[in-house]
mmCIF file of the N, C-alpha and C atoms, coordinates in Angstrom:
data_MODEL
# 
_entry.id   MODEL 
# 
loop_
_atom_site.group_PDB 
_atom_site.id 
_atom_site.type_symbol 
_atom_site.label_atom_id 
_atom_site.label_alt_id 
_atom_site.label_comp_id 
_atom_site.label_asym_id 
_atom_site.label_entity_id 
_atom_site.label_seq_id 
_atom_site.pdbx_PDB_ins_code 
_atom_site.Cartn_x 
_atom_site.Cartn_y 
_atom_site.Cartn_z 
_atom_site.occupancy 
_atom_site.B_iso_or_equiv 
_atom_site.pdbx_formal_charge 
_atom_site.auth_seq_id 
_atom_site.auth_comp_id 
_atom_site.auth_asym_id 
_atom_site.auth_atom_id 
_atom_site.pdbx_PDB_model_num 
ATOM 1   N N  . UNK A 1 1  ? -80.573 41.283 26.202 1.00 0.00 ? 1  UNK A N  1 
ATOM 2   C CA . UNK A 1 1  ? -79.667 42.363 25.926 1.00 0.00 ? 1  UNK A CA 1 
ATOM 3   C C  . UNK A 1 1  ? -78.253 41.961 26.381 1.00 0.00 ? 1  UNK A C  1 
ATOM 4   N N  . UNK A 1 2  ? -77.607 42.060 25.509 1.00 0.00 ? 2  UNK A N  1 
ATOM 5   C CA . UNK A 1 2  ? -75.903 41.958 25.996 1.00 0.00 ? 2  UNK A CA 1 
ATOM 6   C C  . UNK A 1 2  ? -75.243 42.828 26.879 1.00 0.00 ? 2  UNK A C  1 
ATOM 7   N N  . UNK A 1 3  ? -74.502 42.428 27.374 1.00 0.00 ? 3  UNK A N  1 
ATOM 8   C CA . UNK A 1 3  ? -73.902 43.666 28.619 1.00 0.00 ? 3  UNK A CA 1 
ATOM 9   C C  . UNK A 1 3  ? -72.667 43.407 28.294 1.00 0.00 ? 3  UNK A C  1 
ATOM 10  N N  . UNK A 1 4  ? -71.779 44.395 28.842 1.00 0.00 ? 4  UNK A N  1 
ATOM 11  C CA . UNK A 1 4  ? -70.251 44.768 28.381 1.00 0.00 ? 4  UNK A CA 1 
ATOM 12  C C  . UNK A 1 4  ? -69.767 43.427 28.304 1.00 0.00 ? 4  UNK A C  1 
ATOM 13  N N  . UNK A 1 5  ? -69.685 42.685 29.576 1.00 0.00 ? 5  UNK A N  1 
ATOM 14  C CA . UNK A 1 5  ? -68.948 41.639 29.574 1.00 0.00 ? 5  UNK A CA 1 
ATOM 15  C C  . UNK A 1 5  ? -68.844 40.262 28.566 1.00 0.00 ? 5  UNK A C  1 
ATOM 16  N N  . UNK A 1 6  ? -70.251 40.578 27.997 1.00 0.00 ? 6  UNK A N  1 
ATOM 17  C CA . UNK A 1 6  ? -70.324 39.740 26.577 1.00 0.00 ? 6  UNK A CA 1 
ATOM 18  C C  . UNK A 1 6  ? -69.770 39.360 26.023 1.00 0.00 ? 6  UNK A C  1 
ATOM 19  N N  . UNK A 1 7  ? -68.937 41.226 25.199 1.00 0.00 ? 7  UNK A N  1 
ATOM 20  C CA . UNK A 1 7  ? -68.678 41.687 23.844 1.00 0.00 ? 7  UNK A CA 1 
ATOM 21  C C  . UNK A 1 7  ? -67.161 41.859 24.450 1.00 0.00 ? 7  UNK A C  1 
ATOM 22  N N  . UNK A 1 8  ? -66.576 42.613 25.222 1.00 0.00 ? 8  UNK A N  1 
ATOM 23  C CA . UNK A 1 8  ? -65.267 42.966 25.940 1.00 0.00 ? 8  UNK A CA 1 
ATOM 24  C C  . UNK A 1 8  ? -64.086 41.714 25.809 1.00 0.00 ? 8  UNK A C  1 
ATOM 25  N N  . UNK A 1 9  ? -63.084 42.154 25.170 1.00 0.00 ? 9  UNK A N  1 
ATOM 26  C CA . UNK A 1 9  ? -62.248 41.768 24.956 1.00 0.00 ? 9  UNK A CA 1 
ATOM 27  C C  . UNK A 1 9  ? -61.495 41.616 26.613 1.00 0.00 ? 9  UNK A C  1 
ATOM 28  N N  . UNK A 1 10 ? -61.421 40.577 27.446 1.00 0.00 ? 10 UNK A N  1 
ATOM 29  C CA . UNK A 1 10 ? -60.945 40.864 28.850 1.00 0.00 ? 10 UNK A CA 1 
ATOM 30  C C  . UNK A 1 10 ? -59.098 40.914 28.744 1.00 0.00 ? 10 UNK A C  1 
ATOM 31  N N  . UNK A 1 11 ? -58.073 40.279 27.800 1.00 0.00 ? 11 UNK A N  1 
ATOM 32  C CA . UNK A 1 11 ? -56.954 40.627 27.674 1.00 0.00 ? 11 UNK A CA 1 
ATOM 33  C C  . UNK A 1 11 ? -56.178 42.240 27.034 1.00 0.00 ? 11 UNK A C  1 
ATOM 34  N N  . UNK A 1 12 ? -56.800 43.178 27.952 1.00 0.00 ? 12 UNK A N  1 
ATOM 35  C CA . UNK A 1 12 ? -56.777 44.725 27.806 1.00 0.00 ? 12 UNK A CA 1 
ATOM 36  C C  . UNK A 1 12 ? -54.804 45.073 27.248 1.00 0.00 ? 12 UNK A C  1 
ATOM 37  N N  . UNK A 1 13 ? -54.721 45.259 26.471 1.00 0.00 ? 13 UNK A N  1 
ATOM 38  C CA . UNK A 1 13 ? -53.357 45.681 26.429 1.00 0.00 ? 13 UNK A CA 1 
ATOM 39  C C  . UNK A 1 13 ? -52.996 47.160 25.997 1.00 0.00 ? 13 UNK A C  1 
ATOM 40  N N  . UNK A 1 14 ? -52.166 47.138 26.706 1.00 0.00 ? 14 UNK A N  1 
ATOM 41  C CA . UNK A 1 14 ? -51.525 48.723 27.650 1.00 0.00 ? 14 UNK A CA 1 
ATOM 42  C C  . UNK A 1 14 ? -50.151 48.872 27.687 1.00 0.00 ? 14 UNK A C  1 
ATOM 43  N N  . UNK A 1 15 ? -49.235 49.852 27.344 1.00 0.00 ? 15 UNK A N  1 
ATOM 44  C CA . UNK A 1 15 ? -48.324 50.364 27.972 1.00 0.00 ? 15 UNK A CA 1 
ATOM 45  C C  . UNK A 1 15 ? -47.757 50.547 29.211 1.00 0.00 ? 15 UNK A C  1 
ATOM 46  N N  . UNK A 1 16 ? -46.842 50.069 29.917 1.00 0.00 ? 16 UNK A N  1 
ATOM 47  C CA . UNK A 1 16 ? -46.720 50.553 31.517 1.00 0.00 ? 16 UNK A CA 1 
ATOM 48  C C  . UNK A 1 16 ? -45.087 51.032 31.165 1.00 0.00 ? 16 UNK A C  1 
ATOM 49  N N  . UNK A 1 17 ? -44.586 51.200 32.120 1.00 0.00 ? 17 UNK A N  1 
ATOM 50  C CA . UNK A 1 17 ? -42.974 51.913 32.243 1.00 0.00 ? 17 UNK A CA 1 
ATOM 51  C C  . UNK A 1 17 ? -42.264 50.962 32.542 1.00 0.00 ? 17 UNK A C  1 
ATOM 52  N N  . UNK A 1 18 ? -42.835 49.377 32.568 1.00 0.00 ? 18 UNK A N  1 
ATOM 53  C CA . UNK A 1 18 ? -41.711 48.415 32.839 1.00 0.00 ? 18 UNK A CA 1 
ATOM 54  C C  . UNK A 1 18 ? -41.383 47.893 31.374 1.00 0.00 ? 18 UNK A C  1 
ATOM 55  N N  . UNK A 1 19 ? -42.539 48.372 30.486 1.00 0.00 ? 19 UNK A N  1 
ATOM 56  C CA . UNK A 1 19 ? -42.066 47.639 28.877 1.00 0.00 ? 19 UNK A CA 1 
ATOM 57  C C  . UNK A 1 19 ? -41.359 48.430 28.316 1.00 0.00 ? 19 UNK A C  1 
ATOM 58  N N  . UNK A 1 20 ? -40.644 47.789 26.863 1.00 0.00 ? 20 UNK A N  1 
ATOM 59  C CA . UNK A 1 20 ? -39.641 48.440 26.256 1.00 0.00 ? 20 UNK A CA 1 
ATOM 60  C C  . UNK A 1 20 ? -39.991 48.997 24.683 1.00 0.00 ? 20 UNK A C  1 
ATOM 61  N N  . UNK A 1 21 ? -39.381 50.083 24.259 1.00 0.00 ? 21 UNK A N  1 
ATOM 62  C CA . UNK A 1 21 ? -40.367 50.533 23.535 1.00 0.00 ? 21 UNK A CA 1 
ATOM 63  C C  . UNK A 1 21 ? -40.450 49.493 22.185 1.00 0.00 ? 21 UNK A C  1 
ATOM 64  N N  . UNK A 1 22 ? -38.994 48.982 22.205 1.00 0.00 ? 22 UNK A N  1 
ATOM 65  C CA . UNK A 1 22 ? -39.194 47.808 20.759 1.00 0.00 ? 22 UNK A CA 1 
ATOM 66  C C  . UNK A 1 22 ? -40.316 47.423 21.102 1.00 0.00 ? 22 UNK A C  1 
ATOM 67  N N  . UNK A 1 23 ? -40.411 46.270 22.334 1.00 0.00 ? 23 UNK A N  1 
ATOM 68  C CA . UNK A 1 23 ? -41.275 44.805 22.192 1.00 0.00 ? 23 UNK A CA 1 
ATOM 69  C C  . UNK A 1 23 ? -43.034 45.741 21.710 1.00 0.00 ? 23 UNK A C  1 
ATOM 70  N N  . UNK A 1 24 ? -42.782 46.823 22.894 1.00 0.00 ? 24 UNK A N  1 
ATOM 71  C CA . UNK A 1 24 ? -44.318 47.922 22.466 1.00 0.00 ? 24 UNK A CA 1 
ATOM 72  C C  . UNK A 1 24 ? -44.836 48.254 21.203 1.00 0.00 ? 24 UNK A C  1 
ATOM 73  N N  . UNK A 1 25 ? -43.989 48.350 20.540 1.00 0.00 ? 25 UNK A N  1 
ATOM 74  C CA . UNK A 1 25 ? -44.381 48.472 18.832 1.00 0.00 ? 25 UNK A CA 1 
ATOM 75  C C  . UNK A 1 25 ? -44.660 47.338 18.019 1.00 0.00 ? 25 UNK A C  1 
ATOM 76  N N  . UNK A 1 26 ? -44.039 46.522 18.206 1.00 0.00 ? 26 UNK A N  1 
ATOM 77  C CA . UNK A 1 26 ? -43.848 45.294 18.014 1.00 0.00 ? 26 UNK A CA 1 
ATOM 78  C C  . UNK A 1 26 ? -45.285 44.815 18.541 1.00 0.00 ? 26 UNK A C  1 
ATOM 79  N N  . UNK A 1 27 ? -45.711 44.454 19.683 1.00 0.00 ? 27 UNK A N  1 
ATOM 80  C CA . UNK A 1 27 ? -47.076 44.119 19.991 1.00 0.00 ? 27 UNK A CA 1 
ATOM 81  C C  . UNK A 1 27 ? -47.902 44.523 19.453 1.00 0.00 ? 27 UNK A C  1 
ATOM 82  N N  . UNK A 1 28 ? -48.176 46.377 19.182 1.00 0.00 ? 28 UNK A N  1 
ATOM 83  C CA . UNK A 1 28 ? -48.981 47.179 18.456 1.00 0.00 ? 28 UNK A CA 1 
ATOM 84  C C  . UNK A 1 28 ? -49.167 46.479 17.094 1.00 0.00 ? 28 UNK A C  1 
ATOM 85  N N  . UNK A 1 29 ? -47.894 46.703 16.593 1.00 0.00 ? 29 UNK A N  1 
ATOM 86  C CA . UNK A 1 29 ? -48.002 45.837 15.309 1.00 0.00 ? 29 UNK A CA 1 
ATOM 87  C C  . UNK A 1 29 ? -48.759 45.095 14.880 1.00 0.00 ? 29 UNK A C  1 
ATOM 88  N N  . UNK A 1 30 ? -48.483 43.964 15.339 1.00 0.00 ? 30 UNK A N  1 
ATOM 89  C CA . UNK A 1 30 ? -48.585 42.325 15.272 1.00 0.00 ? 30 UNK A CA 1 
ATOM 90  C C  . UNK A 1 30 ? -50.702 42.716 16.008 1.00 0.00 ? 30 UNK A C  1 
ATOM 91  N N  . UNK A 1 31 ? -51.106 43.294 16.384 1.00 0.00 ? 31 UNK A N  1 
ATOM 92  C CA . UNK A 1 31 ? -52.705 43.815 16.753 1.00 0.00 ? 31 UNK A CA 1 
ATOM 93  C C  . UNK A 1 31 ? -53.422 44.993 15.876 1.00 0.00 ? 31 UNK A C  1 
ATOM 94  N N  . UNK A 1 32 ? -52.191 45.422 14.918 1.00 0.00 ? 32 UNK A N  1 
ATOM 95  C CA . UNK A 1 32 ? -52.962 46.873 14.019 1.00 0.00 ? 32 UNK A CA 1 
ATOM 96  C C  . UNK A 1 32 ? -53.422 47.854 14.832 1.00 0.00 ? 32 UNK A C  1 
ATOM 97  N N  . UNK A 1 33 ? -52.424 47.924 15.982 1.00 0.00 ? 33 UNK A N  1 
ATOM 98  C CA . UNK A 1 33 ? -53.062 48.972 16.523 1.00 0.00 ? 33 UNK A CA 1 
ATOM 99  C C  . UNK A 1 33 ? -52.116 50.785 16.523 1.00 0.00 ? 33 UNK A C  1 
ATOM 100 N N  . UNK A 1 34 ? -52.681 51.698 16.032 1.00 0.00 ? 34 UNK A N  1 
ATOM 101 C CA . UNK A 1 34 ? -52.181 52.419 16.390 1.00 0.00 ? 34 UNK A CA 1 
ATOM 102 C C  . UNK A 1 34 ? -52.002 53.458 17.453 1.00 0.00 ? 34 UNK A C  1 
ATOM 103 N N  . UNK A 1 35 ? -52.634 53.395 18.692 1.00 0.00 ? 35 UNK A N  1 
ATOM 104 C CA . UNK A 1 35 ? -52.542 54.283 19.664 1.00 0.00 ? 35 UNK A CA 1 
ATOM 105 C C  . UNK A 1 35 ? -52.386 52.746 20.884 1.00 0.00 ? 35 UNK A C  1 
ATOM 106 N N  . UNK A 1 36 ? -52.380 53.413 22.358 1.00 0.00 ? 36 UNK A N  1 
ATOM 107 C CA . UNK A 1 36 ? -52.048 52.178 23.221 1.00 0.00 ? 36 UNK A CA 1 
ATOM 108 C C  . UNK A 1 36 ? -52.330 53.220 24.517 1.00 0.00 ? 36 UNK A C  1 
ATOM 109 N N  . UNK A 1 37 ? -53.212 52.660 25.490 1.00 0.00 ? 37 UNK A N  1 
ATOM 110 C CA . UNK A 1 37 ? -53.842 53.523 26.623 1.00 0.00 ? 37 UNK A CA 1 
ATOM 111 C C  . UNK A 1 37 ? -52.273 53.330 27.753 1.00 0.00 ? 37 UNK A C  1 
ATOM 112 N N  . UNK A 1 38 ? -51.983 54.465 28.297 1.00 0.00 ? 38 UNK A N  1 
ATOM 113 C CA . UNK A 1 38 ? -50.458 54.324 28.994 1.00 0.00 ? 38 UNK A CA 1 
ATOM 114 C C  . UNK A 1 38 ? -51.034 54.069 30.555 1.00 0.00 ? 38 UNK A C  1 
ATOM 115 N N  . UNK A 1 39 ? -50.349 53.482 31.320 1.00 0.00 ? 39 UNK A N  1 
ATOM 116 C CA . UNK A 1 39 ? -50.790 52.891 32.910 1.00 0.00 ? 39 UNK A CA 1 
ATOM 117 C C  . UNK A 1 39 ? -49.678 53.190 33.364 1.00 0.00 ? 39 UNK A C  1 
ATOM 118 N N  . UNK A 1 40 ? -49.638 54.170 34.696 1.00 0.00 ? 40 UNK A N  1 
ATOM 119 C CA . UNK A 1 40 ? -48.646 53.838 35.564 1.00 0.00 ? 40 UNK A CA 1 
ATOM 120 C C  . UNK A 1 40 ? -48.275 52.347 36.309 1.00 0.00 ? 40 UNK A C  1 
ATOM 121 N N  . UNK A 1 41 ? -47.285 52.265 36.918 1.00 0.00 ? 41 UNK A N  1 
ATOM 122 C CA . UNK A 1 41 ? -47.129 50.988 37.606 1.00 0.00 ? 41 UNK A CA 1 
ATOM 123 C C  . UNK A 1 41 ? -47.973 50.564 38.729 1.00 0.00 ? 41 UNK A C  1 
ATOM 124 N N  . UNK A 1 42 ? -49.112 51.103 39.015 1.00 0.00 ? 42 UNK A N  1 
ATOM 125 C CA . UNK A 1 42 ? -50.476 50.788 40.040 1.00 0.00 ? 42 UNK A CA 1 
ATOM 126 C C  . UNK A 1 42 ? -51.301 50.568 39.082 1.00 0.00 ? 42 UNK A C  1 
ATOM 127 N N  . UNK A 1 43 ? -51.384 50.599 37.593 1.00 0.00 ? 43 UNK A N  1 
ATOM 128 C CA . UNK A 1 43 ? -52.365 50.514 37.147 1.00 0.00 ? 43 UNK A CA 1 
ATOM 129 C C  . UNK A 1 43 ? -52.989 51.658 36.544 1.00 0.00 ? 43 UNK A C  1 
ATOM 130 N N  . UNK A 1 44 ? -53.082 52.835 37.195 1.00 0.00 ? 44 UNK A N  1 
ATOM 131 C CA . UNK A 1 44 ? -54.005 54.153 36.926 1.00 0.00 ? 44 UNK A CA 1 
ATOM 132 C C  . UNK A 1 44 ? -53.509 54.542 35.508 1.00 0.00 ? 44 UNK A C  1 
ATOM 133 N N  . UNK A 1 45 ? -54.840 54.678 34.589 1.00 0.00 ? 45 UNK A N  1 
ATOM 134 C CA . UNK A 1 45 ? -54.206 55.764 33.488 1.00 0.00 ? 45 UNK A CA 1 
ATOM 135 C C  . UNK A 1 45 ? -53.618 57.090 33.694 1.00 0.00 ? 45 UNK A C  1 
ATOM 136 N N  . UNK A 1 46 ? -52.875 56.645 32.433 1.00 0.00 ? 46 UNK A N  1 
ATOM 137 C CA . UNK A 1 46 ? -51.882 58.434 32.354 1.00 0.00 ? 46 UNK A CA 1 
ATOM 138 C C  . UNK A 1 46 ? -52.319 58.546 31.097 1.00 0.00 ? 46 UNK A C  1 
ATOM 139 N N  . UNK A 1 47 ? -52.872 57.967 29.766 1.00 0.00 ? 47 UNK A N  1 
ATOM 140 C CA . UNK A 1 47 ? -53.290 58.992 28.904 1.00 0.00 ? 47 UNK A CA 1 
ATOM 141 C C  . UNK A 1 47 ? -53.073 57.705 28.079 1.00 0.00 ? 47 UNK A C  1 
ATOM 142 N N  . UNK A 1 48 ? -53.427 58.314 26.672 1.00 0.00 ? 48 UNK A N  1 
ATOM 143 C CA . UNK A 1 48 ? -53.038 57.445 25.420 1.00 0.00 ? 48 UNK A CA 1 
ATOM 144 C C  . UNK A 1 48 ? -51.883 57.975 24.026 1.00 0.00 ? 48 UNK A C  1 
ATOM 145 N N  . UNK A 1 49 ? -51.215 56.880 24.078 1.00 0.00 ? 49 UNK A N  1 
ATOM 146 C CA . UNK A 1 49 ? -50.380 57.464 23.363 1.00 0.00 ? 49 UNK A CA 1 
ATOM 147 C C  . UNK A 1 49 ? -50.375 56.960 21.758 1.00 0.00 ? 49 UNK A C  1 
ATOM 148 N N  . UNK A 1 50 ? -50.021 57.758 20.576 1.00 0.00 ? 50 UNK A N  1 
ATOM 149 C CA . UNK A 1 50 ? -49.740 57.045 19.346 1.00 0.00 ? 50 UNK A CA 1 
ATOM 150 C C  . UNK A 1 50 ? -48.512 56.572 19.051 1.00 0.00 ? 50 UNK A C  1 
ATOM 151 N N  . UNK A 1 51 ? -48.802 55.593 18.370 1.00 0.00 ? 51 UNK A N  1 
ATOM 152 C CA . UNK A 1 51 ? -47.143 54.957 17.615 1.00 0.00 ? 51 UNK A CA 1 
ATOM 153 C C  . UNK A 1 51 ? -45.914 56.125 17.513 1.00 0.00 ? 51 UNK A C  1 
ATOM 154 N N  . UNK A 1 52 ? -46.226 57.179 16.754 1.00 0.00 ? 52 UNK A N  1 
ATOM 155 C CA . UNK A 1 52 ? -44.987 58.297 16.162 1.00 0.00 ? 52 UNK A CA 1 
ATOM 156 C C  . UNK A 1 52 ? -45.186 58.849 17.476 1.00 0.00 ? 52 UNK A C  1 
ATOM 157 N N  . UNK A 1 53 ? -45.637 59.208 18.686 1.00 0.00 ? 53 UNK A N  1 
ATOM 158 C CA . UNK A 1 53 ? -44.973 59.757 20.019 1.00 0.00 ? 53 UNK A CA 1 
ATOM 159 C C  . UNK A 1 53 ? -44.152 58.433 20.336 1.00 0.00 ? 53 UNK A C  1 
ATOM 160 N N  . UNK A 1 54 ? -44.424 57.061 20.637 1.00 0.00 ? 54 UNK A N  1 
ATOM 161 C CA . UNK A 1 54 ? -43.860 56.113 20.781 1.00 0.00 ? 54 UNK A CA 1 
ATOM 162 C C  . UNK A 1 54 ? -42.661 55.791 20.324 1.00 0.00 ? 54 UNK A C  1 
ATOM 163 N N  . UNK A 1 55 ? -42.178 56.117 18.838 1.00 0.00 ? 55 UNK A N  1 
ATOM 164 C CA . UNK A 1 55 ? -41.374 55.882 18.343 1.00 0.00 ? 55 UNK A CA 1 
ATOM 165 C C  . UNK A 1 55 ? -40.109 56.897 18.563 1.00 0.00 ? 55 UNK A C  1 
ATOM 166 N N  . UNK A 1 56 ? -40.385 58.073 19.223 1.00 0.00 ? 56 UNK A N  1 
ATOM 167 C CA . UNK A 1 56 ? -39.449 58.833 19.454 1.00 0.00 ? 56 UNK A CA 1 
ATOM 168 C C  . UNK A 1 56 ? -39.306 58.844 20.625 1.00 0.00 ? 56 UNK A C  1 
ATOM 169 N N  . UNK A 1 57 ? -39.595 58.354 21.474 1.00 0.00 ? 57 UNK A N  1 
ATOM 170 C CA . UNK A 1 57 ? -39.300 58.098 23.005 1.00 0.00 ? 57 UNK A CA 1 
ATOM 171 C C  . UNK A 1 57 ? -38.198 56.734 23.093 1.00 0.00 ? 57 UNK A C  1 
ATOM 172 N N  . UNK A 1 58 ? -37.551 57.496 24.223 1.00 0.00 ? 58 UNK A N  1 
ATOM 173 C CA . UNK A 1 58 ? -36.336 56.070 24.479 1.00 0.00 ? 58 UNK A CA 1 
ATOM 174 C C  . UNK A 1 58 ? -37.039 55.105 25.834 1.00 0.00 ? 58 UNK A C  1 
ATOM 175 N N  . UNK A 1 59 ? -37.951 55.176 26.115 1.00 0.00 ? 59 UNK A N  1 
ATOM 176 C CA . UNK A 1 59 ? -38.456 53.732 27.064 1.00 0.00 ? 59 UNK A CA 1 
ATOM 177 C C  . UNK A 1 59 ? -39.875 55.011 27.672 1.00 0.00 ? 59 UNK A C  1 
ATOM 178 N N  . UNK A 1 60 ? -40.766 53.971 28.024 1.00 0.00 ? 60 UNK A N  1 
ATOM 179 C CA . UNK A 1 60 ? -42.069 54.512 28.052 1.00 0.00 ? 60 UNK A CA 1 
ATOM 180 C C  . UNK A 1 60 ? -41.682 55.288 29.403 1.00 0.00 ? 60 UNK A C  1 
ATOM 181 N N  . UNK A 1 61 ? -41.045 55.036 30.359 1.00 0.00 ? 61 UNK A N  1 
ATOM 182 C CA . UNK A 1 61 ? -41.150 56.180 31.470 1.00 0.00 ? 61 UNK A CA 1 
ATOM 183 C C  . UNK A 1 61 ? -40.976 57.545 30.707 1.00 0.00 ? 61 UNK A C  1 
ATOM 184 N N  . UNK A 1 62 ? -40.106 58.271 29.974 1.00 0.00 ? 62 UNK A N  1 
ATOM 185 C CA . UNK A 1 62 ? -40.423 59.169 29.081 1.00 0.00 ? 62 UNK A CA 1 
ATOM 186 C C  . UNK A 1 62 ? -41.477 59.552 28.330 1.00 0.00 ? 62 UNK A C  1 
ATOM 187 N N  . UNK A 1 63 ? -42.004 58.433 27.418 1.00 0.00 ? 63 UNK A N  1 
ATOM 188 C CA . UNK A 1 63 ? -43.496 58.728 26.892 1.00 0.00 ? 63 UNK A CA 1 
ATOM 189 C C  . UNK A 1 63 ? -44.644 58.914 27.649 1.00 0.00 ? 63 UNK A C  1 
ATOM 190 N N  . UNK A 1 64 ? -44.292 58.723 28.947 1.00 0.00 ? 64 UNK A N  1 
ATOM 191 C CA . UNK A 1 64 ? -45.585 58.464 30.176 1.00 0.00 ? 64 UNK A CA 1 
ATOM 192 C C  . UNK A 1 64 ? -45.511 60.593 30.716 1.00 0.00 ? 64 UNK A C  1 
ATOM 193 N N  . UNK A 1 65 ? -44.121 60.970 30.623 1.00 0.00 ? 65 UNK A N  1 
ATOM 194 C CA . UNK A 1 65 ? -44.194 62.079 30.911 1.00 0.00 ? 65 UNK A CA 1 
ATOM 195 C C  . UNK A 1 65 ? -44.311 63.365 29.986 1.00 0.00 ? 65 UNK A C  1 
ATOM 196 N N  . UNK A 1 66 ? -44.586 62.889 28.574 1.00 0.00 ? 66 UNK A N  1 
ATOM 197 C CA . UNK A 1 66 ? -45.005 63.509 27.289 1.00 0.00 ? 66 UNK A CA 1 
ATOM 198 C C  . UNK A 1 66 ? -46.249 63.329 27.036 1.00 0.00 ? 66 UNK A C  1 
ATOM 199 N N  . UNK A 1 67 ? -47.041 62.860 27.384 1.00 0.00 ? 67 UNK A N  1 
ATOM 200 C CA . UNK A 1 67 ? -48.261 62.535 26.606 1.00 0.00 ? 67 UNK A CA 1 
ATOM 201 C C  . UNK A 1 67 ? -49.104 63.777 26.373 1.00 0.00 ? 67 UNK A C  1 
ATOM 202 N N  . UNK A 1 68 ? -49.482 63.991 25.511 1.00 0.00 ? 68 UNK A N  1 
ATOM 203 C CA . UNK A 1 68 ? -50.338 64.324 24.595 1.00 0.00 ? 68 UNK A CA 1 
ATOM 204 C C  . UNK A 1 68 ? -52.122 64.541 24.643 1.00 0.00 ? 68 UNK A C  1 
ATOM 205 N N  . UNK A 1 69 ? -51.903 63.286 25.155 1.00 0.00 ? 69 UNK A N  1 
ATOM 206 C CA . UNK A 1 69 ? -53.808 63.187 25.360 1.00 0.00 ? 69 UNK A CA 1 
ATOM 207 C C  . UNK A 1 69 ? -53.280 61.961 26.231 1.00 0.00 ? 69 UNK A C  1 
ATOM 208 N N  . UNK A 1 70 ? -53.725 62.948 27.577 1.00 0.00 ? 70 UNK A N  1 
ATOM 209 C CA . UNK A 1 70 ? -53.666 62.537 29.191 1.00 0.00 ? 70 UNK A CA 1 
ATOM 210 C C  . UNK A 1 70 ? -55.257 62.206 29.498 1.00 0.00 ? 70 UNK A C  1 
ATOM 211 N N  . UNK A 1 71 ? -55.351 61.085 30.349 1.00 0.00 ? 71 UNK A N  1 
ATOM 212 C CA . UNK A 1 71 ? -56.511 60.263 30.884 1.00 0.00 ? 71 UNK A CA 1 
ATOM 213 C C  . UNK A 1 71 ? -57.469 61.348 31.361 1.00 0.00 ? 71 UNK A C  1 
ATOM 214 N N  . UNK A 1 72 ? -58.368 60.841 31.272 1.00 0.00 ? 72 UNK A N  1 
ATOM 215 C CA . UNK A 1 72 ? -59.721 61.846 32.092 1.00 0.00 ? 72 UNK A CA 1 
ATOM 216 C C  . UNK A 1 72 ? -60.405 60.770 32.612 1.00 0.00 ? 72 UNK A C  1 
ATOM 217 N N  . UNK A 1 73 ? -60.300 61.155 33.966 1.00 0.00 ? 73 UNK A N  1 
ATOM 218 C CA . UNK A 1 73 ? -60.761 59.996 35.243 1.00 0.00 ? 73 UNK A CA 1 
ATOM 219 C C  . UNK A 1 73 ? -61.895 61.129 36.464 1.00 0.00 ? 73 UNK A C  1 
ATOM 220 N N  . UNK A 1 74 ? -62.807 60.480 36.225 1.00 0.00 ? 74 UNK A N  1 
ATOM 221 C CA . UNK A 1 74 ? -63.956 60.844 36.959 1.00 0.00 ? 74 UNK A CA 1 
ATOM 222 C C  . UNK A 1 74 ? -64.023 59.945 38.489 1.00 0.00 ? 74 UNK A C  1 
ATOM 223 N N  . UNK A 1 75 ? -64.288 60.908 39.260 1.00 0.00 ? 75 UNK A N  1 
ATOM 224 C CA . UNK A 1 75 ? -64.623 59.860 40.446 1.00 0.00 ? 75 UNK A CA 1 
ATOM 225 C C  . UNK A 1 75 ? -65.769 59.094 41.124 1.00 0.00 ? 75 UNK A C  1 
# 
């Protein structure tokens, strides 16, 4: 039986508040991706965001305080 670590893509890519929103779209892009899981600067999720919230934000510390569909973290 396969286990996560198999199949798991280990280069996870994420949003944080030190990237900029060009290069962020731009990455999305260039991966077909349209949504992107947002990380504060420790790491912890803050939620996931789509391209068109992305695109109207002027640098992700803003999009980090809009989100939409915020993380659900169990302890």
């Amino acid at each position: 039986m396969k286990t996560a670590a198999d199949v798991m893509n280990r280069r996870f890519f994420y949003a944080s508040p030190n990237d900029s929103i060009g290069s962020l779209l731009h990455e999305m892009g260039e991966r077909g991706l349209g949504s992107v899981p947002v990380l504060d600067l420790e790491g912890r999720p803050l939620g996931v965001a789509i391209s068109g919230e992305i695109e109207h934000s002027s640098d992700v510390k803003e999009l980090s305080e809009h989100l939409r569909r915020e993380a659900v973290c169990l302890d």
